[in-house]
C-alpha positions in Angstrom: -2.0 -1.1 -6.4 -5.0 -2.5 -7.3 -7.8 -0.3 -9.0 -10.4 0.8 -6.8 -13.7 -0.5 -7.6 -17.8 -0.1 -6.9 -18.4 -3.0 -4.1 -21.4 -4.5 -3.3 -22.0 -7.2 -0.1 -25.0 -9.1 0.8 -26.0 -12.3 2.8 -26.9 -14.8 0.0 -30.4 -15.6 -0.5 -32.5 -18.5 -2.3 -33.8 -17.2 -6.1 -34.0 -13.2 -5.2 -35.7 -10.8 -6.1 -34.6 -8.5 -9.1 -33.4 -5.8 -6.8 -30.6 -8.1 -5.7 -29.6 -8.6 -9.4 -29.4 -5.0 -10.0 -27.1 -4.3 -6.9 -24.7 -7.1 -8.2 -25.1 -5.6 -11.8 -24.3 -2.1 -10.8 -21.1 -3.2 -8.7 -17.4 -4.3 -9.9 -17.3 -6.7 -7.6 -19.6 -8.8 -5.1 -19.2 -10.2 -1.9 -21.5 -13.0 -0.7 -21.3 -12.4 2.8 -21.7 -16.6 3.8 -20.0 -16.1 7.2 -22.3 -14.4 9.0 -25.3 -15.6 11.2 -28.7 -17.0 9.6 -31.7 -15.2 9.8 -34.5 -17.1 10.5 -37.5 -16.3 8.4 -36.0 -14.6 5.9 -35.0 -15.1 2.4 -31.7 -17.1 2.8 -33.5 -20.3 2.5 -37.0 -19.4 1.2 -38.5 -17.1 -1.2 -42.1 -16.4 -3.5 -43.2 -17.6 -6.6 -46.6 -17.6 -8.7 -49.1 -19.9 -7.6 -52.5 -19.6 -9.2 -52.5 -15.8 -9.4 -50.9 -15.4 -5.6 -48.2 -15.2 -3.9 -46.6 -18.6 -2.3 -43.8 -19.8 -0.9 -40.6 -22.5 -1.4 -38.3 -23.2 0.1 -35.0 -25.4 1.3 -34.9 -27.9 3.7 -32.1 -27.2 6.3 -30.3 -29.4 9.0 -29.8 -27.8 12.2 -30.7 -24.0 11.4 -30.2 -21.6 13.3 -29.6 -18.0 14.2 -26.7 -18.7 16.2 -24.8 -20.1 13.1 -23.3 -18.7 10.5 -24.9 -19.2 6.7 -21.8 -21.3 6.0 -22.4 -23.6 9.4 -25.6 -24.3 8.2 -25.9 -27.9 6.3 -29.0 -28.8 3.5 -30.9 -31.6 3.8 -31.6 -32.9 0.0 -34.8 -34.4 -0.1 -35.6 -35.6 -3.6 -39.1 -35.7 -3.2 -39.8 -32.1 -1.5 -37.0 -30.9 -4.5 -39.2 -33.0 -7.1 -42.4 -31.3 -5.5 -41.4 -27.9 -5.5 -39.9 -28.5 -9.3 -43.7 -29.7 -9.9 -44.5 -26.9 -8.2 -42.9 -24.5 -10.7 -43.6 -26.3 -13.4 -47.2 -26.1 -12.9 -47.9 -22.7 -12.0 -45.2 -21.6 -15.3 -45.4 -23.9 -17.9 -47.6 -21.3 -20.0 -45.1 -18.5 -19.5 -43.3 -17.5 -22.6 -39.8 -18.1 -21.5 -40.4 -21.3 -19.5 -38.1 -23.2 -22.3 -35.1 -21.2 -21.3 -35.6 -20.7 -17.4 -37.0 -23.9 -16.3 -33.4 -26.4 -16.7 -31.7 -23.3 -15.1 -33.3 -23.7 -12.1 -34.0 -27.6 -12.0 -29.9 -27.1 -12.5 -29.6 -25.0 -9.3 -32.4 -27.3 -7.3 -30.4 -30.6 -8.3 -26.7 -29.3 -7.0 -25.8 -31.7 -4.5 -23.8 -29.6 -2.3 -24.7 -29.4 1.3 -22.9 -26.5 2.3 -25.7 -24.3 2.4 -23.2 -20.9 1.6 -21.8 -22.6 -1.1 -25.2 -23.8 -2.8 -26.4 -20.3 -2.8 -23.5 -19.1 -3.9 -23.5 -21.4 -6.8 -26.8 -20.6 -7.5 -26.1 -16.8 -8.0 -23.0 -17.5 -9.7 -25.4 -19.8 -12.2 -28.3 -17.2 -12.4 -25.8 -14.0 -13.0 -24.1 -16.7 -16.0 -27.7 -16.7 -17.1 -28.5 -12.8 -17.4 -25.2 -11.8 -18.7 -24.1 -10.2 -15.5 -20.2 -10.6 -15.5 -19.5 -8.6 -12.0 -16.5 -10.9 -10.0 -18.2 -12.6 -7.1 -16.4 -13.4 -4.5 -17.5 -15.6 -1.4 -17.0 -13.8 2.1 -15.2 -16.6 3.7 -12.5 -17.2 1.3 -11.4 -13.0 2.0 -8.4 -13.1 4.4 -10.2 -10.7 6.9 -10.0 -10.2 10.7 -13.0 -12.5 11.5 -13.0 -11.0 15.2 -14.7 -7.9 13.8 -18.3 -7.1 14.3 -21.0 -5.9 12.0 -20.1 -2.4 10.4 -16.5 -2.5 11.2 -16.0 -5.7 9.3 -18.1 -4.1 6.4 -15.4 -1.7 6.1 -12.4 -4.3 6.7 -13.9 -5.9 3.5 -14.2 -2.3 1.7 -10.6 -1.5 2.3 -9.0 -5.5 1.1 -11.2 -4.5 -2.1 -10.0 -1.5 -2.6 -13.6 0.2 -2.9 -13.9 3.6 -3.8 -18.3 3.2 -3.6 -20.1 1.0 -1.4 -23.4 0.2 -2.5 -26.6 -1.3 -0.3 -30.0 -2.4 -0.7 -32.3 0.5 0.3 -33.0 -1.4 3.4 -29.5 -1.2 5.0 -30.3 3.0 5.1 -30.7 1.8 9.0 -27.8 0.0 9.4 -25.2 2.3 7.5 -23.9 5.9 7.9 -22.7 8.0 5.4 -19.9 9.6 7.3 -18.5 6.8 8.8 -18.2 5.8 4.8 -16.7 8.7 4.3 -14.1 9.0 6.8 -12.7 5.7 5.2 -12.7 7.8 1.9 -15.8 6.0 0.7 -19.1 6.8 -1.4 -22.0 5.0 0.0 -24.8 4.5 -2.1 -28.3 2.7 -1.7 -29.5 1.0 -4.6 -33.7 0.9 -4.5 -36.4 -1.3 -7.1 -38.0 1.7 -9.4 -41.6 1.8 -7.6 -43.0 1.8 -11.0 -41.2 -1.6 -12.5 -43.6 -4.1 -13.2 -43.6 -6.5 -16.3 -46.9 -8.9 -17.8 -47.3 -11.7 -16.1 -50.1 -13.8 -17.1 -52.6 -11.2 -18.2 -54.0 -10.1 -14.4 -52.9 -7.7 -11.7 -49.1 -7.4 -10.9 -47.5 -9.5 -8.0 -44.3 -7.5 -6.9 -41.8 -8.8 -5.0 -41.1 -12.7 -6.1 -38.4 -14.6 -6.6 -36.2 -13.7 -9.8 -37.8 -16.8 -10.9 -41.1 -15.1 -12.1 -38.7 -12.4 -13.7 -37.1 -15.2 -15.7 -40.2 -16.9 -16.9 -41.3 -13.6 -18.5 -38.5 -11.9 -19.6 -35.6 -13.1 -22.2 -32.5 -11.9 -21.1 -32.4 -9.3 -22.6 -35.6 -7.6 -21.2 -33.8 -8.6 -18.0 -30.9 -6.9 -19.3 -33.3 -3.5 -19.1 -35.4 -4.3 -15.9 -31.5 -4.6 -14.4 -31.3 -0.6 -14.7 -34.7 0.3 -13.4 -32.9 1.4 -9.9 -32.3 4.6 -8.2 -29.4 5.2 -6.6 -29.9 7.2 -3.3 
């Protein structure tokens, strides 16, 4: 029998935010959960970066989104000038950081992936920005699972729980509305939800701290180590 193991799922999203680092981090294995529906507005396809002290969106350019298809239905359209302007974009707003050197071709190597399969981009992507932080928890794409696709929301949360074997389940802080501890438990299963330490902040470029952007801004001023410690600044409720 397998070993039973910390598990962590999550719709994939486009450069997240720390706190999604840290739930991967603190798991033994991660499920990208690519087939189920898109949420419009969210951050599967867009997220915030710098921009002259503020807060601005990117994002990607999607064929045919919508809520009523799954992540993995969802095709991206490559447009080499928006990706050429939104790589000006960062390049602009962090050429001054102090580890611009080391982040920038990461990303340009994420933004310049050709593949259209919007799930499997982003699931490239993570797999490319854990490789960068050191993170070395087994991700494993929510399509490729041999599961009973006819389930619905929770109940195929646990079907993916028990073909992983998980002993803990672990959740961003917001899924405290969507999960119950004693449904966890009658499966013989810890739930946990991981929340972003309200006091973690880093310097950015000298003025007020902007919370909440991409893992982008992380990167550009942090070496991987500090990311290393800004990956434990969680509490686990």
């Amino acid at each position: 029998m397998e070993n039973k193991c910390k598990l962590g799922i999550m719709q994939p999203y486009f450069f997240p935010y720390l706190g999604y680092f840290q739930l991967i981090n603190a798991v033994d294995k991660y499920v990208v959960y690519d087939d189920v529906n898109f949420i419009k507005g969210g951050r599967i396809n867009r997220n915030l970066i710098l921009v002259g002290g503020e807060a601005k969106q990117i994002n990607l350019l999607l064929k045919g989104a919508s809520p009523n298809k799954h992540i993995n239905e969802i095709e991206l359209l490559h447009d080499s000038i928006a990706e050429s302007k939104t790589l000006k974009t960062i390049e602009m707003n962090y050429s001054k950081a102090p580890y611009y050197d080391s982040a920038f071709p990461i990303i340009e190597k994420i933004f310049v992936n050709p593949e259209k399969n919007l799930g499997i981009y982003l699931f490239d992507s993570i797999k490319t920005l854990c490789g960068f932080m050191n993170i070395n928890t087994e991700i494993i794409l929510s399509s490729s699972v041999n599961k009973d696709n006819s389930l619905k929301a929770e109940e195929k949360v646990y079907e993916i729980c028990r073909l992983m074997n998980a002993k803990e389940y672990y959740n961003s802080i917001g899924g405290q509305k969507l999960y119950d501890r004693n449904e966890f438990s009658k499966r013989n299963i810890k739930l946990y939800f991981l929340k972003l330490n309200d006091s973690f902040e880093y310097m950015q470029f000298g003025g007020k701290f902007i919370p909440n952007l991409s893992i982008i801004d992380v990167m550009m001023f942090n070496s991987v180590e500090m990311i290393q410690q800004l990956l434990t600044q969680y509490t686990l409720l």
